[in-house]
C-alpha positions, 0 to 999 in steps of 0.5 A, a space after each residue: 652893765 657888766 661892770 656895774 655887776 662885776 660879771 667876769 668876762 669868760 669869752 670874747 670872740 671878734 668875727 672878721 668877716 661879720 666884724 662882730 663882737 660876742 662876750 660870754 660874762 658869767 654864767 649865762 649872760 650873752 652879748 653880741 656887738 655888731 660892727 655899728 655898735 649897737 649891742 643886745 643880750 642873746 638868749 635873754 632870761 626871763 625875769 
């Protein structure tokens, strides 16, 4: 989905203990990765 919106990604954080992956793109869109590789939107506006 972010590349389909070419969104630039502003933040990429990795968390060693939790392994987990955390994308800011834009302005306020939020994606956390856990370490199975299921991923879901964080603070997800409303449409």
């Amino acid at each position: 989905m972010l590349s389909n919106l070419y969104k630039d990604i502003r933040l990429f954080l990795f968390d060693d203990k939790t392994r987990q992956v955390c994308i800011l793109a834009g302005d306020n869109l939020q994606i956390i990765v856990l370490s199975n590789g299921i991923w879901d939107f964080i603070n997800e506006p409303e449409l």
